[in-house]
C-alpha positions as CSV (number, residue, x, y, z in Angstrom):
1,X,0.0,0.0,0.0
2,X,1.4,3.3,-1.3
3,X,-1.3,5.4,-0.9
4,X,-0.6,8.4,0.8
5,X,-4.3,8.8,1.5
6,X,-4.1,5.3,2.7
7,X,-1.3,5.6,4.8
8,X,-2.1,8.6,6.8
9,X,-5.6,7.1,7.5
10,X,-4.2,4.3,8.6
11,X,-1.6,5.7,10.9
12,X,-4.3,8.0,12.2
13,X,-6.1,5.1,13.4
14,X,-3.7,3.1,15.0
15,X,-2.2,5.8,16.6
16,X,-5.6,7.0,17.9
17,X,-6.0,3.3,19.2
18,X,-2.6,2.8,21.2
19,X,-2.6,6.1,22.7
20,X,-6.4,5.5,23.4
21,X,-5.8,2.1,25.2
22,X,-2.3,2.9,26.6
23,X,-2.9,6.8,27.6
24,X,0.2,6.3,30.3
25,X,2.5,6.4,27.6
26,X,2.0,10.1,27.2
27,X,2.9,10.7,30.8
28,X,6.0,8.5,30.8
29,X,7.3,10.3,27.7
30,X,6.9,13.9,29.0
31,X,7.6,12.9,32.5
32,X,11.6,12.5,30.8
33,X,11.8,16.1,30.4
34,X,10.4,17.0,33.8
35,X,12.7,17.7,36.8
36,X,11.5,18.5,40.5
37,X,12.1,22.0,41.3
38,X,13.6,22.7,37.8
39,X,10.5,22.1,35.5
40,X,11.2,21.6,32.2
41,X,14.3,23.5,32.1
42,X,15.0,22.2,28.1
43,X,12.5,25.0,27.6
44,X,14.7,28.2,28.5
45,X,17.4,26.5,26.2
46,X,18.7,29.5,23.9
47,X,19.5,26.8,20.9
48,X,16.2,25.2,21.5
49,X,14.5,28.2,22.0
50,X,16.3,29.8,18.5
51,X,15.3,26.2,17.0
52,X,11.6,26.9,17.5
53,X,11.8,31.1,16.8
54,X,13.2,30.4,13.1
55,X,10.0,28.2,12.1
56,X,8.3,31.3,11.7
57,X,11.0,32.2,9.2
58,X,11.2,28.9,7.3
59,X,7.3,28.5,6.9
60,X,7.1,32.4,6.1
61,X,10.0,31.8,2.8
62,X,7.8,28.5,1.2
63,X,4.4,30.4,1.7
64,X,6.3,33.2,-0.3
65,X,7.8,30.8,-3.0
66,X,4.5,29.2,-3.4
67,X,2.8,32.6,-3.6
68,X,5.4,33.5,-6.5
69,X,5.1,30.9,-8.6
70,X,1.6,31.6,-8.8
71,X,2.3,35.1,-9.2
72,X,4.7,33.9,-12.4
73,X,2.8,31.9,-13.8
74,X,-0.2,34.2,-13.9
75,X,1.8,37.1,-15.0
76,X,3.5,34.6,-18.3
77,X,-0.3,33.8,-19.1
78,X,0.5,30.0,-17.5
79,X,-1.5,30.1,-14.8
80,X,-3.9,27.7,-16.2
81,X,-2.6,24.3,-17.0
82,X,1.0,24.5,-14.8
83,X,1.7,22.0,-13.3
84,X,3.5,24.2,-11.0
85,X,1.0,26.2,-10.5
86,X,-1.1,23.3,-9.3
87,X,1.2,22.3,-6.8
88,X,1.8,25.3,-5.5
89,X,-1.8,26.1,-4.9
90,X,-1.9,22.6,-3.6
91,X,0.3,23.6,-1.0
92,X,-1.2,26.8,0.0
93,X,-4.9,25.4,0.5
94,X,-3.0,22.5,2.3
95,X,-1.7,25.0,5.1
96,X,-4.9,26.2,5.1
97,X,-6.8,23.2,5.6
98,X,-4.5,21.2,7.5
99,X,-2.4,23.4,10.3
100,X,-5.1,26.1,9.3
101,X,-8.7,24.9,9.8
102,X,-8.6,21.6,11.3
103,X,-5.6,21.7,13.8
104,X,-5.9,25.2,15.3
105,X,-9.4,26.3,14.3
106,X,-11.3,22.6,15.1
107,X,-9.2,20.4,17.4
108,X,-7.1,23.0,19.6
109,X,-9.5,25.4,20.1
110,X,-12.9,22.7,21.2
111,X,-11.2,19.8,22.4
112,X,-10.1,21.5,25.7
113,X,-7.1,18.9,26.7
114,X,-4.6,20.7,28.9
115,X,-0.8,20.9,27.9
116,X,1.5,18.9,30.4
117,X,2.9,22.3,32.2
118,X,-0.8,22.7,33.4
119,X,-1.3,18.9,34.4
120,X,-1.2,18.8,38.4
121,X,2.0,16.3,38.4
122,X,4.1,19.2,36.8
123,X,2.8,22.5,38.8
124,X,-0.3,23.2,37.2
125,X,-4.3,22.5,38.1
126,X,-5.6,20.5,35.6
127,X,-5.8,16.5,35.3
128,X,-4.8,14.3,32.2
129,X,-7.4,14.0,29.1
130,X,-6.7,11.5,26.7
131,X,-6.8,11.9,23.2
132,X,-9.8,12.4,21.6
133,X,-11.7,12.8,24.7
134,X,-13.6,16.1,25.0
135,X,-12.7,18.3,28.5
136,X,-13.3,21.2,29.8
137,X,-10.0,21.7,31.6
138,X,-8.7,24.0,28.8
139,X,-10.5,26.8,27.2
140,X,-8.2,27.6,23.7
141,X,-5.1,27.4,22.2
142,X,-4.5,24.2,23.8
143,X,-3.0,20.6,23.6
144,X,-4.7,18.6,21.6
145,X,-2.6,18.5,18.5
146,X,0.1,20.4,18.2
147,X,0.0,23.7,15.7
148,X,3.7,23.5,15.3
149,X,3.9,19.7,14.4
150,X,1.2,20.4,11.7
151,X,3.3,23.0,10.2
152,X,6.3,21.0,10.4
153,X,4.2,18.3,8.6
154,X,3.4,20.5,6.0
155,X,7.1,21.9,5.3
156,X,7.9,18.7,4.7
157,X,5.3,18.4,1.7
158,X,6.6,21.5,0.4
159,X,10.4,19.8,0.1
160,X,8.6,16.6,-1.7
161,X,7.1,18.4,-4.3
162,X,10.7,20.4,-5.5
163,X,12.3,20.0,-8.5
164,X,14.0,16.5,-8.5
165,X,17.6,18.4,-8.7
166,X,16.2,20.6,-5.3
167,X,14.6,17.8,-4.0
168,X,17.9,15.5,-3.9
169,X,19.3,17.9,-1.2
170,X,16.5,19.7,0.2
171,X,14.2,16.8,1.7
172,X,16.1,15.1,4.4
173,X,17.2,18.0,5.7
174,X,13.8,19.3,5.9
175,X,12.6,16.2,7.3
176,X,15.4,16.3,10.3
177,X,14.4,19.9,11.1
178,X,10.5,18.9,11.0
179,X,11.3,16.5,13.5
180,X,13.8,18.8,15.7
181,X,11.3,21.6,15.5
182,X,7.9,18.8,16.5
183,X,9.9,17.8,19.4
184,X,10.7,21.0,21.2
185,X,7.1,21.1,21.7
186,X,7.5,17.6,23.6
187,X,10.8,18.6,25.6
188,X,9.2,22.2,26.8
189,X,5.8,20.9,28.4
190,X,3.8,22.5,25.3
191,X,2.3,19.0,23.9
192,X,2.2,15.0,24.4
193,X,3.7,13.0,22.4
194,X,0.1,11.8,20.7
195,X,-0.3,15.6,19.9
196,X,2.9,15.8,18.4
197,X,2.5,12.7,16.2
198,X,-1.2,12.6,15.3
199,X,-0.6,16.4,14.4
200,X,1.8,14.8,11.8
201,X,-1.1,12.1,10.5
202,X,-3.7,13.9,10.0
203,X,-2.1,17.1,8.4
204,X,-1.2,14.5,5.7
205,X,-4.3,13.1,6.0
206,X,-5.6,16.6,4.5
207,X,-3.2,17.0,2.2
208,X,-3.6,13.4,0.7
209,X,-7.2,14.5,0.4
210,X,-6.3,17.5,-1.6
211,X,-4.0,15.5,-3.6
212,X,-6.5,13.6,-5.0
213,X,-7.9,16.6,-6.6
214,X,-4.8,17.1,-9.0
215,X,-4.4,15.4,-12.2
216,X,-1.0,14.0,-10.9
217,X,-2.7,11.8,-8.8
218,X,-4.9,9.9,-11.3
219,X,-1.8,9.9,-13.4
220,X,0.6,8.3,-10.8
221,X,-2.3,5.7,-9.2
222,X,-2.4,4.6,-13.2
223,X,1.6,4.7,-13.5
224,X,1.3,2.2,-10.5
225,X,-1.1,-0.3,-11.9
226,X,-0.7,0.4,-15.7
227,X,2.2,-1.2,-17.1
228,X,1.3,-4.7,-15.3
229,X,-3.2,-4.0,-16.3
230,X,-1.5,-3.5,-19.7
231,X,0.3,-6.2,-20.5
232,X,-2.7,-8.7,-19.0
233,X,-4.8,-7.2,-21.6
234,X,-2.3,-7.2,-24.3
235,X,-2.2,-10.4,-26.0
236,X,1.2,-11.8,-25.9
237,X,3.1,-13.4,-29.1
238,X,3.0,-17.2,-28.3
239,X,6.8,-17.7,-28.6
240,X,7.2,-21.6,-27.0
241,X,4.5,-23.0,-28.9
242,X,5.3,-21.4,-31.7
243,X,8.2,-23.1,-31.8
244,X,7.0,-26.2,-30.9
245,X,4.5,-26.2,-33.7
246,X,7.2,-25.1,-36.1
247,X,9.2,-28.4,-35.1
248,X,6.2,-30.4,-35.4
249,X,5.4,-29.1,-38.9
250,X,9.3,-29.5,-39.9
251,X,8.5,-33.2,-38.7
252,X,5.5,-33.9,-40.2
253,X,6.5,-32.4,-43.9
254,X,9.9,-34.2,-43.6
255,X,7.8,-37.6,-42.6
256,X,5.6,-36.9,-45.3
257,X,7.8,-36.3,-48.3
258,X,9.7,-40.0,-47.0
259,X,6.2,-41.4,-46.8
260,X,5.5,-40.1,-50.5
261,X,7.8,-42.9,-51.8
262,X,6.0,-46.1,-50.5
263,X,7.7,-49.2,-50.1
264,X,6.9,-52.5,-52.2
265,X,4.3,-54.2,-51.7
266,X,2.7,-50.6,-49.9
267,X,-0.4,-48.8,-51.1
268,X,-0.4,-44.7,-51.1
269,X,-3.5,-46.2,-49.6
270,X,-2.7,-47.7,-46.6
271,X,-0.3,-44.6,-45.5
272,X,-1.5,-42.5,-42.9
273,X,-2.8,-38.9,-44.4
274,X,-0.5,-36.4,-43.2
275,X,-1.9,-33.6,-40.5
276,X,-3.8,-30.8,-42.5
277,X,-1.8,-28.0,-43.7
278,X,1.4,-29.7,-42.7
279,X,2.2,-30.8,-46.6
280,X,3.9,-28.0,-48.8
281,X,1.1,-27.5,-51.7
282,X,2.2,-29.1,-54.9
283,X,4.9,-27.6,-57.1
284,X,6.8,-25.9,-54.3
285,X,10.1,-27.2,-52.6
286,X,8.8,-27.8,-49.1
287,X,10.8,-25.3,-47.2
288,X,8.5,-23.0,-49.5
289,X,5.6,-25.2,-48.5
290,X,6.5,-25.0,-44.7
291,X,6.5,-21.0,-44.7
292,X,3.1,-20.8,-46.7
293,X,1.4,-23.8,-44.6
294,X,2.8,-21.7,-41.6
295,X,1.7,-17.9,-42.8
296,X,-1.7,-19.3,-42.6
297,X,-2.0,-20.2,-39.5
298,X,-4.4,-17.6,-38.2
299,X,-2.6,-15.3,-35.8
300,X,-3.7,-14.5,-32.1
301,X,-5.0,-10.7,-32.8
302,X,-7.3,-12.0,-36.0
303,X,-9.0,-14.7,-33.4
């Protein structure tokens, strides 16, 4: 399964049903960044802090390279049809679907689930919610998912759909930082680590959505099954038993012509009659025969 459509629903799921069942695993995790009497003290890091700061930057430079290749495009009169273009607006209605609409204008702002620094174990007032579960113990902007991971998420779309010379260099990268930036949200108190990575599956959940609106998609999901749906319905040239039925015939006429010369005391009678079509017609050499008897043979796309 290569869907990315697929995928992301399916690691929604099952990362909805572990954290569900198991909801201590959430605590364990962020209780590694806690210290008695210190808090979490990764959180006044100046290189984490810088980390999470230049997000702002990075997202802000590949909203503006999207927005000016649609700007390009429209101003060269290949707005419509660019494949570009598509992808770029692909992205932008991705960011605002994904980190956007559903992360911090749905989940984060009705689902109420305190962030650890407000859980009572770590200083705060509030008690654990797990994920998915409706509270009232936080009234916006609050754990459940995390704004940041979605953007991350989304950044990392942005370096899969570069130019394959870009892309090369650009993706891993990207991909490391996306990580590195999701999990300063983790070591700072901000989010669990559910928020963090179902942040991550369902911002591709949304953008696998919208990437079944472009024409690429229809054109890759037949690249995938094309090639092998083509050659099952292409008849193919029957090379072994052609062979085999050559040798035959080569048999048979050579048999025959020997048989055309009865013995004493043998009727032409009495001989077997040679296979239809497998004698040369009369007044040709039978290698000539052979080819004609041969040519005639009906051939697999006249049946």
């Amino acid at each position: 399964m290569s869907d990315p459509l697929l995928l992301s629903l399916a690691a929604t799921f099952l990362l909805s049903l572990v954290f569900w069942t198991f909801p201590g695993i959430d605590l364990a995790v962020t209780g590694l960044f806690y210290r008695t009497g210190d808090g979490f003290a990764l959180s006044r890091d100046p290189m984490l802090k810088a980390l999470r700061a230049s997000s702002t930057w990075v997202m802000g430079t590949m909203v503006i390279g999207a927005l000016g290749v649609l700007a390009h495009r429209a101003a060269t009169g290949r707005l419509i049809g660019s494949r570009q273009a598509r992808r770029a607006t692909f992205l932008i209605s991705g960011l605002a679907a994904g980190p956007g609409l559903l992360v911090n204008g749905v989940l984060k702002s009705l689902w109420g689930r305190p962030r650890p620094v407000h859980l009572e174990m770590w200083g705060g007032k509030a008690v654990h919610v797990p994920v998915w579960r409706m509270s009232d113990q936080c009234t916006g902007n609050c754990s459940f998912v995390s704004g940041e991971a979605s953007s991350a998420a989304w950044m990392v779309a942005v370096a899969a759909l570069l130019p394959p010379s870009v892309r090369r260099w650009a993706l891993w990268p990207v991909v490391t930082y996306a990580v590195a930036l999701s999990m300063t949200r983790l070591a700072f108190g901000g989010h669990f680590l559910s928020d963090i990575l179902l942040s991550w599956s369902l911002t591709a959940l949304v953008l696998g959505l919208l990437w079944r609106c472009l024409p690429e998609a229809t054109t890759s999901m037949r690249g995938r099954g094309g090639p092998g749906l083509s050659r099952l319905a292409r008849p193919e040239p029957l090379g072994p038993v052609a062979r085999i039925s050559t040798s035959a015939l080569r048999l048979t006429a050579n048999q025959g012509g020997r048989a055309s010369h009865p013995k004493d005391g043998q009727s032409r009678a009495d001989q077997a009659p040679p296979l239809a079509g497998a004698m040369p017609p009369p007044g040709r050499s039978g290698r000539q025969g052979l080819r004609a008897s041969h040519a005639a043979e009906p051939r697999l796309n006249d049946l």
